[in-house]
ZAMI-335173 format. One record per residue: x, y, z of N, C-alpha, C, CB in turn. Coordinates in nm, 4 decimals, always signed. Glycine has a CB too. Example, Ala and Ser with C-alpha at 12.3 -4.5 7.8 and 13.67 -1.06 7.14 Angstrom:
<atoms>
> neast/nnorth/nup/caeast/canorth/caup/ceast/cnorth/cup/cbeast/cbnorth/cbup
> +1.3190/-0.5690/+0.7800/+1.2300/-0.4500/+0.7800/+1.3200/-0.3300/+0.7800/+1.1308/-0.4473/+0.9046
> +1.2850/-0.2250/+0.7080/+1.3670/-0.1060/+0.7140/+1.2900/+0.0030/+0.7870/+1.4084/-0.0598/+0.5725
</atoms>
This chain:
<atoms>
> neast/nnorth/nup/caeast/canorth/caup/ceast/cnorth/cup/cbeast/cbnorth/cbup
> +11.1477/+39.9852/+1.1755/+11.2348/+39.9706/+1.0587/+11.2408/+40.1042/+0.9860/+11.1839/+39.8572/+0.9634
> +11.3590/+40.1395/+0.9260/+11.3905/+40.2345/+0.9033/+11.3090/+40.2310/+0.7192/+11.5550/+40.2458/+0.9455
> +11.2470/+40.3524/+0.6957/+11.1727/+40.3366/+0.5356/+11.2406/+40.4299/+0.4862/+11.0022/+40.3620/+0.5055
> +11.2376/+40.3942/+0.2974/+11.3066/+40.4762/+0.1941/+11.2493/+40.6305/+0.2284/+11.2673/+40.4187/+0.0275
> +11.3662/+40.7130/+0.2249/+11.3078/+40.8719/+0.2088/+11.3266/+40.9293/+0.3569/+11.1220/+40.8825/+0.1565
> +11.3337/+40.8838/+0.4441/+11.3629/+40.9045/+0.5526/+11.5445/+40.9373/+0.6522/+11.2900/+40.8007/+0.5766
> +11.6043/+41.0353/+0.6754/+11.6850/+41.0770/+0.7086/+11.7548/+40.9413/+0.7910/+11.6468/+41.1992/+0.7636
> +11.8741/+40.8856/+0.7742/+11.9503/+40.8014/+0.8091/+11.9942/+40.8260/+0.9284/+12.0333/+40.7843/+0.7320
> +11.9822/+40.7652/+1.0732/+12.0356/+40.7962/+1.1587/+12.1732/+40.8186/+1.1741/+11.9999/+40.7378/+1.2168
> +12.2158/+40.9200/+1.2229/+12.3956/+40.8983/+1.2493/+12.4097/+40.8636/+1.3635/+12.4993/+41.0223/+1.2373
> +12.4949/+40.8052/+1.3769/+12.5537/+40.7509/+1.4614/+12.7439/+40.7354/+1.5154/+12.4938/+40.6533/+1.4254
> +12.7795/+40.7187/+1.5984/+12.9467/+40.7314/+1.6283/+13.0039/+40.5578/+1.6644/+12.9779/+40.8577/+1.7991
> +13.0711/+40.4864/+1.5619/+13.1142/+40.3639/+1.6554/+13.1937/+40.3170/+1.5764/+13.0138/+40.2565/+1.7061
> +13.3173/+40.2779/+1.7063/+13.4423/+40.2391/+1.6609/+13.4543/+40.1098/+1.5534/+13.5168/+40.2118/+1.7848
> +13.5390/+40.1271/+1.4876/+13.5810/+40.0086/+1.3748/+13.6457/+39.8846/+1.4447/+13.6996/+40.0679/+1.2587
> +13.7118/+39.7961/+1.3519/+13.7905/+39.7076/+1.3935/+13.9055/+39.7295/+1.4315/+13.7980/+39.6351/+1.3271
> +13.9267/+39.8251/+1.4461/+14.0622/+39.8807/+1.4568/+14.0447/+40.0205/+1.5947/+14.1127/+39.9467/+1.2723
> +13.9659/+40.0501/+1.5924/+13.9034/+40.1327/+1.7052/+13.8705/+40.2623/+1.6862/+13.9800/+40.1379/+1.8111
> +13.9053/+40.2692/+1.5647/+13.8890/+40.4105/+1.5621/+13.7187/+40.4778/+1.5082/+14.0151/+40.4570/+1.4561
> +13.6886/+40.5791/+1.5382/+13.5616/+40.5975/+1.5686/+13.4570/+40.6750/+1.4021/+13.5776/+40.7077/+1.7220
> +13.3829/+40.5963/+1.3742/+13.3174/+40.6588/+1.2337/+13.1572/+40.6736/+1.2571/+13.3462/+40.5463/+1.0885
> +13.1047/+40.7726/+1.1944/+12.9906/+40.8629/+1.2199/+12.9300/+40.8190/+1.0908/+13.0199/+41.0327/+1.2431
> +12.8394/+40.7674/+1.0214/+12.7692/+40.8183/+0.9261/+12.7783/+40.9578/+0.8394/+12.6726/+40.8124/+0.9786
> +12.8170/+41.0109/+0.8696/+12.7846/+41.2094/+0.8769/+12.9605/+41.1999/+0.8359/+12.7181/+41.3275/+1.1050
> +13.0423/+41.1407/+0.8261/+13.1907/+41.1535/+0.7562/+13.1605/+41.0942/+0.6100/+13.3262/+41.0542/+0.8445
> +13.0700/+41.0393/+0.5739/+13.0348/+41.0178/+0.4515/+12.9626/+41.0599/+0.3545/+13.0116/+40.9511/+0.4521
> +12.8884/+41.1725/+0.3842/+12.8092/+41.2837/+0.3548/+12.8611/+41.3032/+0.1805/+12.8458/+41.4256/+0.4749
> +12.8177/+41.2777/+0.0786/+12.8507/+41.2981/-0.0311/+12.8699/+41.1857/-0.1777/+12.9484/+41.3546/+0.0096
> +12.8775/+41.0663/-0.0330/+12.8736/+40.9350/-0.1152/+12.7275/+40.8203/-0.0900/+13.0246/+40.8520/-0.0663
> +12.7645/+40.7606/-0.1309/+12.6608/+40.6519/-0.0903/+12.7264/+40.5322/-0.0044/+12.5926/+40.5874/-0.2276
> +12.5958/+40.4876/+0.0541/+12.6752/+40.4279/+0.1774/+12.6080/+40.2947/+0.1692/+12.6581/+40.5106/+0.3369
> +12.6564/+40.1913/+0.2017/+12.5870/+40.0334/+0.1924/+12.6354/+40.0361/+0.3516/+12.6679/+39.8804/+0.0576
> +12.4775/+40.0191/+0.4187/+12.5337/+39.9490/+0.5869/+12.4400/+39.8661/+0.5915/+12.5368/+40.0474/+0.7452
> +12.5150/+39.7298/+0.6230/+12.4632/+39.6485/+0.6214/+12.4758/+39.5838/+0.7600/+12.4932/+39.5956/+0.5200
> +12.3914/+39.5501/+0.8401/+12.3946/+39.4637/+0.9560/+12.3815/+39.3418/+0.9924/+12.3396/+39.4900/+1.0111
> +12.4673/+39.2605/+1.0341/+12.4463/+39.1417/+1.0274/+12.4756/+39.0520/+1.1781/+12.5264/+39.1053/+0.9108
> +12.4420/+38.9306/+1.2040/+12.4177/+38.8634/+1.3556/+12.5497/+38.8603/+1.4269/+12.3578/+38.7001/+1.3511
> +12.6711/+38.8112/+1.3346/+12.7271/+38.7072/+1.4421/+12.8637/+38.7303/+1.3294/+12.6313/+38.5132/+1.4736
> +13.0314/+38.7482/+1.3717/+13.1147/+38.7464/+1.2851/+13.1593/+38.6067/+1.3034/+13.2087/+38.8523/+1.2935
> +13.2325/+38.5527/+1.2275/+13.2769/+38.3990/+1.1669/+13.1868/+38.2871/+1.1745/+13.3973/+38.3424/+1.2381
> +13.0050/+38.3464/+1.1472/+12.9223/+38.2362/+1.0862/+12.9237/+38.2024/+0.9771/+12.8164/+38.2450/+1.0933
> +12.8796/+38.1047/+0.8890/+12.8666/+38.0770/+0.7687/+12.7747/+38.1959/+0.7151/+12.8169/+37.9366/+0.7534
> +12.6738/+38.2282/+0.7352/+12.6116/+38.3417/+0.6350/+12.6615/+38.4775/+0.6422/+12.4652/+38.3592/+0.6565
> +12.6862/+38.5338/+0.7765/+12.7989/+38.6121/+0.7755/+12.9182/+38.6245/+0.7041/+12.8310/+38.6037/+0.8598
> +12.9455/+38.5206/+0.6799/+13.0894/+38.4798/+0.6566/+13.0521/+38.5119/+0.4801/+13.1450/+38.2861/+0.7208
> +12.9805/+38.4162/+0.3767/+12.9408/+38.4464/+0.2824/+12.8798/+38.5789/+0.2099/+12.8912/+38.3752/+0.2879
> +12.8245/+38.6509/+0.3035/+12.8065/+38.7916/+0.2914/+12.9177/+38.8687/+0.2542/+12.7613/+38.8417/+0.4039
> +13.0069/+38.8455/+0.4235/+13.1386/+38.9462/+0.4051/+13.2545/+38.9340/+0.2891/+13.2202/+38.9333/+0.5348
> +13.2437/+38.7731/+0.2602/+13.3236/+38.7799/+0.1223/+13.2752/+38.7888/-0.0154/+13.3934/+38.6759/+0.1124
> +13.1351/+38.8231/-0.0211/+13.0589/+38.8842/-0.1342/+13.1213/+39.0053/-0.1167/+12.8958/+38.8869/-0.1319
> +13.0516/+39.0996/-0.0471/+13.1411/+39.2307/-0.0508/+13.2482/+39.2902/-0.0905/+13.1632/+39.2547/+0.0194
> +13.3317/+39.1548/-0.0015/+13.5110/+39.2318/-0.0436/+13.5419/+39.1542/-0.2440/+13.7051/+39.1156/+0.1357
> +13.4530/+39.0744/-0.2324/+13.4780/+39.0487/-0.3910/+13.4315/+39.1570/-0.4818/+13.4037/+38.9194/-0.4409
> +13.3418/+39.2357/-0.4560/+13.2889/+39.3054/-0.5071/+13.3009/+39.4727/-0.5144/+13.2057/+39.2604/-0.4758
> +13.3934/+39.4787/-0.3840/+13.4800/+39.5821/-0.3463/+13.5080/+39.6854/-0.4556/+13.6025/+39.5237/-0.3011
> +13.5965/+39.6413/-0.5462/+13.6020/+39.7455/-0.6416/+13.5466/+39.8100/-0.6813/+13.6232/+39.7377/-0.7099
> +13.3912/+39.7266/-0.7462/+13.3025/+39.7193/-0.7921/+13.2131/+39.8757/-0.7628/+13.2600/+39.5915/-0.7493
> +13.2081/+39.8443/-0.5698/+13.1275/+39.9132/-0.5100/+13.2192/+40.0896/-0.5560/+13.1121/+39.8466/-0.3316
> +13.3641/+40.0801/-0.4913/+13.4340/+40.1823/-0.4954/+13.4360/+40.2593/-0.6262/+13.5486/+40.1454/-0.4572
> +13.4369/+40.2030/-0.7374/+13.3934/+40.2519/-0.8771/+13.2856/+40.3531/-0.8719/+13.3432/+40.1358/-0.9644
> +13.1427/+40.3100/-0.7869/+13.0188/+40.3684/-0.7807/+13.0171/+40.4655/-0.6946/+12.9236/+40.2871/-0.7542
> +13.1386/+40.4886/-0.6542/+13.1430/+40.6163/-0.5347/+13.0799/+40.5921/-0.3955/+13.0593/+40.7494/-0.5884
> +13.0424/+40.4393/-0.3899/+13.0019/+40.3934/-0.2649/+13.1213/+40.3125/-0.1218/+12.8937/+40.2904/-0.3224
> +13.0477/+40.3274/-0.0163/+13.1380/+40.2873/+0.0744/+13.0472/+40.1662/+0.1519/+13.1924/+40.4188/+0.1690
> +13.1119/+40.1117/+0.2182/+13.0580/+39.9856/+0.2510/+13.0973/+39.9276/+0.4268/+13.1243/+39.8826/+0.1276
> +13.0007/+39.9341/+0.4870/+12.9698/+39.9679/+0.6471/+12.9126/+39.8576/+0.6830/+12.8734/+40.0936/+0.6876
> +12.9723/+39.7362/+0.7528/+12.8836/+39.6176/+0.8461/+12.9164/+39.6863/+0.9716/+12.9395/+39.4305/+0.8441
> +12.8015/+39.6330/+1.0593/+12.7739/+39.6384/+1.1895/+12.7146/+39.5003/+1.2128/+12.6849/+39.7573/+1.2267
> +12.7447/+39.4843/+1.3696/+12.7359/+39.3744/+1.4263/+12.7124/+39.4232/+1.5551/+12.8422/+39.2865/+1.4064
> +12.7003/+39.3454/+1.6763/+12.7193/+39.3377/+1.7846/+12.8725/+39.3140/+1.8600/+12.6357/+39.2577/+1.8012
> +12.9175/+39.2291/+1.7524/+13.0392/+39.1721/+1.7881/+13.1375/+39.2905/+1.8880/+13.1129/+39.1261/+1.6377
> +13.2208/+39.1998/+1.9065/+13.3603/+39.3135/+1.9863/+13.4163/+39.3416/+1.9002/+13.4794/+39.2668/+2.0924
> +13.5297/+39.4924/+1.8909/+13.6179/+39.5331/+1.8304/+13.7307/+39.4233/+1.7987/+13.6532/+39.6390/+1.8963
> +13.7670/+39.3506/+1.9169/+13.8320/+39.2221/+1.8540/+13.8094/+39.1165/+1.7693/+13.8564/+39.1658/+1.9210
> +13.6966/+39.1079/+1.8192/+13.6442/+39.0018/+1.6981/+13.6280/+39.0303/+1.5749/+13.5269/+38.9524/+1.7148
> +13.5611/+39.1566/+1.5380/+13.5925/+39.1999/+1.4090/+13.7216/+39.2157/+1.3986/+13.5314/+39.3110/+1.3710
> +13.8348/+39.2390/+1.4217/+13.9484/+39.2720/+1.3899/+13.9951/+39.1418/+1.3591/+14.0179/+39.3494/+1.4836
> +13.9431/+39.0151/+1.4247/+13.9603/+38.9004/+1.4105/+13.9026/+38.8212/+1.2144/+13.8768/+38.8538/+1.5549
> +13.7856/+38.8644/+1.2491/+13.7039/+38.8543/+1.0754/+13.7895/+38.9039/+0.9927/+13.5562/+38.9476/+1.0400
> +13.7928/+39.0367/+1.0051/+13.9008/+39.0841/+0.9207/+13.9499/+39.0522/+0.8629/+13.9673/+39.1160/+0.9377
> +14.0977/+38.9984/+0.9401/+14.2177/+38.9253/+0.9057/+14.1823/+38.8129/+0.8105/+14.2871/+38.8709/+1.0313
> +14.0894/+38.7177/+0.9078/+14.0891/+38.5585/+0.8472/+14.0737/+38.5819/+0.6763/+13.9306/+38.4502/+0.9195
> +13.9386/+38.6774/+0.6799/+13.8885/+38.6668/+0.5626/+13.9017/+38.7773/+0.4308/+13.7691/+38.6485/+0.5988
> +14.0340/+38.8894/+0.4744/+14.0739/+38.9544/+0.4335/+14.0063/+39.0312/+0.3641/+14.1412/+38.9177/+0.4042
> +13.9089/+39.0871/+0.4799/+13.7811/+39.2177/+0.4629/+13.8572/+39.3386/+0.4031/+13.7009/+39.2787/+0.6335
> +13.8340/+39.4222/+0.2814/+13.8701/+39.5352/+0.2273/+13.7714/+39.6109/+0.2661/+13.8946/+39.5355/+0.0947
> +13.6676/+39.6264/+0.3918/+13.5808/+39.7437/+0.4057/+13.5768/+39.7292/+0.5608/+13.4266/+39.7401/+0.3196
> +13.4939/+39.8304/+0.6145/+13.5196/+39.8846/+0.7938/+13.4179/+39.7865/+0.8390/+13.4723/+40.0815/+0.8538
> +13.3814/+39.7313/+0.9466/+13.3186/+39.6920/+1.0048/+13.2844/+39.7242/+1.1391/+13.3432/+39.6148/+0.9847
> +13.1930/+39.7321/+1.1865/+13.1695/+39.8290/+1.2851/+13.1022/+39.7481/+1.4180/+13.0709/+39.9484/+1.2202
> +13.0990/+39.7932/+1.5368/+13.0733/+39.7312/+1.6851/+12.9612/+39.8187/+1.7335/+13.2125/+39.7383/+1.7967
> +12.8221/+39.8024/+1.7459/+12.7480/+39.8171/+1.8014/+12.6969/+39.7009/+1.9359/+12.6843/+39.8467/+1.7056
> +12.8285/+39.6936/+1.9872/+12.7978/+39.6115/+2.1340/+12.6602/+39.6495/+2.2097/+12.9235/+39.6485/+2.2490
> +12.6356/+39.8035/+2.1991/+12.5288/+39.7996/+2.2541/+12.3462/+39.8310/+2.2608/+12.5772/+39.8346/+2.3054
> +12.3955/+39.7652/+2.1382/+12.2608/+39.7675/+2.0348/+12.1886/+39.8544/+1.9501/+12.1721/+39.7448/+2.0892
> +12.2664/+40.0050/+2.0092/+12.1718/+40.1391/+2.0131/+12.1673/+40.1786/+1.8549/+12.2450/+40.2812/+2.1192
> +12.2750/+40.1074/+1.7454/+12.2538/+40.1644/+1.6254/+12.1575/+40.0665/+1.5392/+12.3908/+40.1930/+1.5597
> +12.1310/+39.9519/+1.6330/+12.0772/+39.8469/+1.5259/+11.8694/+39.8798/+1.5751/+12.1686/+39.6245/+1.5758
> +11.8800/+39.9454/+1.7441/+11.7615/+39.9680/+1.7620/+11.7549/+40.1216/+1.6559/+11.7278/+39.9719/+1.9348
> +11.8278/+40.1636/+1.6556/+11.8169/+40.3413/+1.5986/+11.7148/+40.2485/+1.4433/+12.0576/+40.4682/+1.5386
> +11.8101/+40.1727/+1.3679/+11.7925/+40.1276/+1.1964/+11.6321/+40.0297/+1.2644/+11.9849/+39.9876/+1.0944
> +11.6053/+39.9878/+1.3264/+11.4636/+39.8937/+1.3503/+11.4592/+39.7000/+1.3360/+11.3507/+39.9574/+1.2142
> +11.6363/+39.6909/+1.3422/+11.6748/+39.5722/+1.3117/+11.7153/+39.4950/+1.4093/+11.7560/+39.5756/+1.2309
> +11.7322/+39.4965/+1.5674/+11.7156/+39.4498/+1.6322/+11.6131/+39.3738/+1.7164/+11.7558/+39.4950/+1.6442
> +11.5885/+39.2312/+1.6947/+11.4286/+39.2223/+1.6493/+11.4566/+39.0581/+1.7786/+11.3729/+39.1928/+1.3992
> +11.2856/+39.0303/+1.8162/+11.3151/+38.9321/+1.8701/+11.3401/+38.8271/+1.7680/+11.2270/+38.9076/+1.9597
> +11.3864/+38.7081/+1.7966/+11.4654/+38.5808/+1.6879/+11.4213/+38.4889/+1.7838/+11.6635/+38.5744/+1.6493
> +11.4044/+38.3709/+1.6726/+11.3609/+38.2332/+1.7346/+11.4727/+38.1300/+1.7016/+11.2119/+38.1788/+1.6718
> +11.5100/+38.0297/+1.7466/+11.5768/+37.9426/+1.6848/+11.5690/+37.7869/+1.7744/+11.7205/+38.0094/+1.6659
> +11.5282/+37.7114/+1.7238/+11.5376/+37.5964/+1.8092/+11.3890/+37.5965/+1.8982/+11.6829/+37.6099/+1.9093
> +11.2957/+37.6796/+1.9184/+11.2067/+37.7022/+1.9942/+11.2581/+37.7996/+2.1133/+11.1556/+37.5780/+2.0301
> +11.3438/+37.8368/+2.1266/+11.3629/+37.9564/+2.2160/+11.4114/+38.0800/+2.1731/+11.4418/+37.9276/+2.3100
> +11.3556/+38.1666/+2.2157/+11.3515/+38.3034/+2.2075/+11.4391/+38.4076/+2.2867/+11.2336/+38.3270/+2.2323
> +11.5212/+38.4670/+2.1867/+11.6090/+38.5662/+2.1910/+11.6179/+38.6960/+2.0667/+11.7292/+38.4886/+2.1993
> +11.6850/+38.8338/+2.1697/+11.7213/+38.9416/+2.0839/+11.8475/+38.9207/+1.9613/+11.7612/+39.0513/+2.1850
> +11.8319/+38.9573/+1.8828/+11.9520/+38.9595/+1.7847/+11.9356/+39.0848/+1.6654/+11.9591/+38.8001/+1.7055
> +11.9895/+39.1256/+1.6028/+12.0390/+39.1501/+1.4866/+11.9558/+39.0483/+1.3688/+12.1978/+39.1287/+1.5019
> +11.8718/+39.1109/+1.3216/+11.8152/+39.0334/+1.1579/+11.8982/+39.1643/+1.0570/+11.5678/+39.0311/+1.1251
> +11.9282/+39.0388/+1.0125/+11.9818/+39.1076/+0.8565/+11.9213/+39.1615/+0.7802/+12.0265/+39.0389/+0.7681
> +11.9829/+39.2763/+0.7350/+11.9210/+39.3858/+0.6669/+12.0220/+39.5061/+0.6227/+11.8116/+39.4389/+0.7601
> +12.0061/+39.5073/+0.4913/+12.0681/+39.5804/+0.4292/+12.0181/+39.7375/+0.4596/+12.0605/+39.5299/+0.2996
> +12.0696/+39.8969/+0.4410/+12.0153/+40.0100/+0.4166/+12.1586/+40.0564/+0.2992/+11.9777/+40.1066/+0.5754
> +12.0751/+40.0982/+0.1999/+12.1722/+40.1923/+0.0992/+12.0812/+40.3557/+0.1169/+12.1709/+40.1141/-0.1098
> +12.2194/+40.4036/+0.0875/+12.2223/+40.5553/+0.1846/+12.2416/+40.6918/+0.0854/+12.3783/+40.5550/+0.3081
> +12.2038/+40.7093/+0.0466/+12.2096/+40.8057/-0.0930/+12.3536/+40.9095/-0.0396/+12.0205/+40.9233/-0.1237
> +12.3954/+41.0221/-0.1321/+12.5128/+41.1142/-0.0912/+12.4662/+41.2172/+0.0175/+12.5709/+41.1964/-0.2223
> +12.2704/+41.2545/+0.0417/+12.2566/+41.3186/+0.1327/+12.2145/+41.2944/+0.2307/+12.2220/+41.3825/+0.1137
> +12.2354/+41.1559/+0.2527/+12.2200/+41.0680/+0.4222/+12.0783/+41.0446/+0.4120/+12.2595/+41.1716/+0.5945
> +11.9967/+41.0367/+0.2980/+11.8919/+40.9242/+0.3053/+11.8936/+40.8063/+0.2814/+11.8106/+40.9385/+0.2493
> +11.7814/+40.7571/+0.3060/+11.7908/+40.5939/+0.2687/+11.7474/+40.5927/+0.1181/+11.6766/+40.4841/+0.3703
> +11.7529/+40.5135/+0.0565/+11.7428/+40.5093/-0.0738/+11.6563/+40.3902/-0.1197/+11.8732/+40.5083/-0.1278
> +11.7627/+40.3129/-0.0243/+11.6653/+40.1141/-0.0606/+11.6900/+40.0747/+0.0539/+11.7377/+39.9628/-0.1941
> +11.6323/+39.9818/+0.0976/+11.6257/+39.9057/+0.2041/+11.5910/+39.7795/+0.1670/+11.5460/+39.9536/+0.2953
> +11.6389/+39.6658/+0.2366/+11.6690/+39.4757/+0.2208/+11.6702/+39.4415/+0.3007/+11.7770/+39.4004/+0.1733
> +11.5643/+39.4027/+0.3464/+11.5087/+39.2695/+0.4608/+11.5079/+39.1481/+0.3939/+11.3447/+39.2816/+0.5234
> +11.5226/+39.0262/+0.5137/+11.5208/+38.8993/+0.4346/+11.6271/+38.8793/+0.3920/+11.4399/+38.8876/+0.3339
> +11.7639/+38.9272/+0.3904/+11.8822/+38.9420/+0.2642/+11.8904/+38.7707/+0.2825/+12.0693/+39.0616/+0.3013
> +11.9116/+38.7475/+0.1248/+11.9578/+38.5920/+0.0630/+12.1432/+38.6463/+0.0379/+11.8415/+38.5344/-0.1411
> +12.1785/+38.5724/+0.1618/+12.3271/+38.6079/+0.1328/+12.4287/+38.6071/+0.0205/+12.3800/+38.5485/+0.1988
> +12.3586/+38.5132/-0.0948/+12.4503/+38.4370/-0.1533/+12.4662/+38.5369/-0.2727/+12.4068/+38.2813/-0.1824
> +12.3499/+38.6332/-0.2969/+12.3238/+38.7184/-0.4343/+12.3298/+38.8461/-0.3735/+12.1732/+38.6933/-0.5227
> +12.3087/+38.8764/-0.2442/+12.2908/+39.0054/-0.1518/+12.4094/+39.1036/-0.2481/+12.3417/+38.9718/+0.0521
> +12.5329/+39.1118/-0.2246/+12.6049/+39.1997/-0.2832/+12.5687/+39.2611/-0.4484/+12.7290/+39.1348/-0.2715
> +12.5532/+39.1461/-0.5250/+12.5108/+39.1604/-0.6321/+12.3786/+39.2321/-0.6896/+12.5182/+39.0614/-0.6552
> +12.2734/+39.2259/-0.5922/+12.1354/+39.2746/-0.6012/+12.1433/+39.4821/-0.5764/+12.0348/+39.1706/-0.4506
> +12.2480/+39.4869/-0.4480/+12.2841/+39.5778/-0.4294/+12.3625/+39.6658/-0.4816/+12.2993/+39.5625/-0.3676
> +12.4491/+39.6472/-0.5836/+12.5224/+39.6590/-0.7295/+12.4564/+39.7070/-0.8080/+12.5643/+39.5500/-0.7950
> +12.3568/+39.6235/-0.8443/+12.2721/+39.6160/-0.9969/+12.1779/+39.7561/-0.9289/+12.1533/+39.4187/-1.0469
> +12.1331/+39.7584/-0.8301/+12.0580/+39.8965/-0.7804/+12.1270/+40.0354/-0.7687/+12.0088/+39.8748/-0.6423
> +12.2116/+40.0333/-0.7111/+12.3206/+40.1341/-0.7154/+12.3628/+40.1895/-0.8411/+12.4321/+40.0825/-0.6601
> +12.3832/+40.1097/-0.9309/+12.4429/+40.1504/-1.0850/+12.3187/+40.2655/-1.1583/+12.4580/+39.9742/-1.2024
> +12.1678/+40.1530/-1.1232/+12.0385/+40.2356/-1.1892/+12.0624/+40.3717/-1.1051/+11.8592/+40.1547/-1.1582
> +12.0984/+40.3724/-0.9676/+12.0345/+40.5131/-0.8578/+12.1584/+40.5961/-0.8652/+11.9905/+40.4716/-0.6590
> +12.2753/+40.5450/-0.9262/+12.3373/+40.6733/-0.9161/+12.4030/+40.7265/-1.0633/+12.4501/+40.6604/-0.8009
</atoms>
C-alpha cells in the first residue's frame, strides 16, 4: 500500500473514451484517484455519483478527480453515460496500476477466494505526492470526507 509522503506512481491509461492520461499531466494540482471493483455496482455506483455531485466542489479546490477500475474502456464509457459522470475514469485491465498503488488485494466473498480491486482512495498533492490515503472507504460519506480534507490541505 502506497503511504503518505511517498512519490505517487505514474502511470499511462486510457480513459473512457480512449484517450491516454499519465498522472504526470497533472503535475500542479491535486489529484483524487480513487479505485474502485466493478462499474454499474451499487457501491460503485454510489461513490461515482457522490463525486459528480460534488464535482464543482472538487474543481473549485483546484483538484481533479481520477477512478480506476479494471473494467473495459467500454464499460466505463458505458457508466459514464448512464450516470452522467463529470470526471475521467480510467481502465487498468491489467492490474499493473492498482498493483503499482498496493490495492489489488486477495478478496473473499461467499467463502471463495479471489483477486480484486479493494477500495481505496489516494489524494495527491500539486507535486505528485500522496497526501492522504483511505482504506475501508464508507461510500456513502467518501466524497465528502475527502472535501472537508482537501479544503484544510490546500
Amino acid at each position: 500500500m502506497m503511504k503518505e509522503g511517498l512519490n505517487a506512481p505514474d502511470f499511462a491509461l486510457p480513459d473512457q473514451n480512449g484517450a491516454i492520461h499519465r498522472l504526470s499531466d497533472y503535475k500542479g494540482k491535486w489529484v483524487v484517484l480513487y479505485f474502485y471493483p466493478k462499474d454499474m455496482t451499487p457501491g460503485c455506483t454510489i461513490e461515482a455519483c457522490n463525486f459528480r455531485d460534488d464535482f464543482y466542489k472538487f474543481t473549485k479546490l483546484g483538484a481533479i478527480i481520477l477512478g480506476i477500475s479494471k473494467d473495459s474502456i467500454k464499460l466505463h464509457d458505458k457508466f459514464v453515460h448512464k450516470h452522467d459522470l463529470s470526471f475521467t475514469l480510467l481502465s487498468d485491465e491489467q492490474e499493473q496500476v492498482a498493483e503499482a498503488y498496493g490495492v489489488w488485494k486477495e478478496k473473499s466473498m461467499y467463502g471463495r477466494k479471489y483477486m480484486g480491486i479493494e477500495r481505496s482512495t489516494f489524494l495527491i498533492d500539486p507535486h505528485g505526492k500522496i497526501s492522504q490515503t483511505y482504506l475501508k472507504v464508507n461510500v456513502k460519506d467518501h466524497s465528502q470526507k475527502i472535501l472537508n480534507d482537501l479544503r484544510i490541505l490546500s
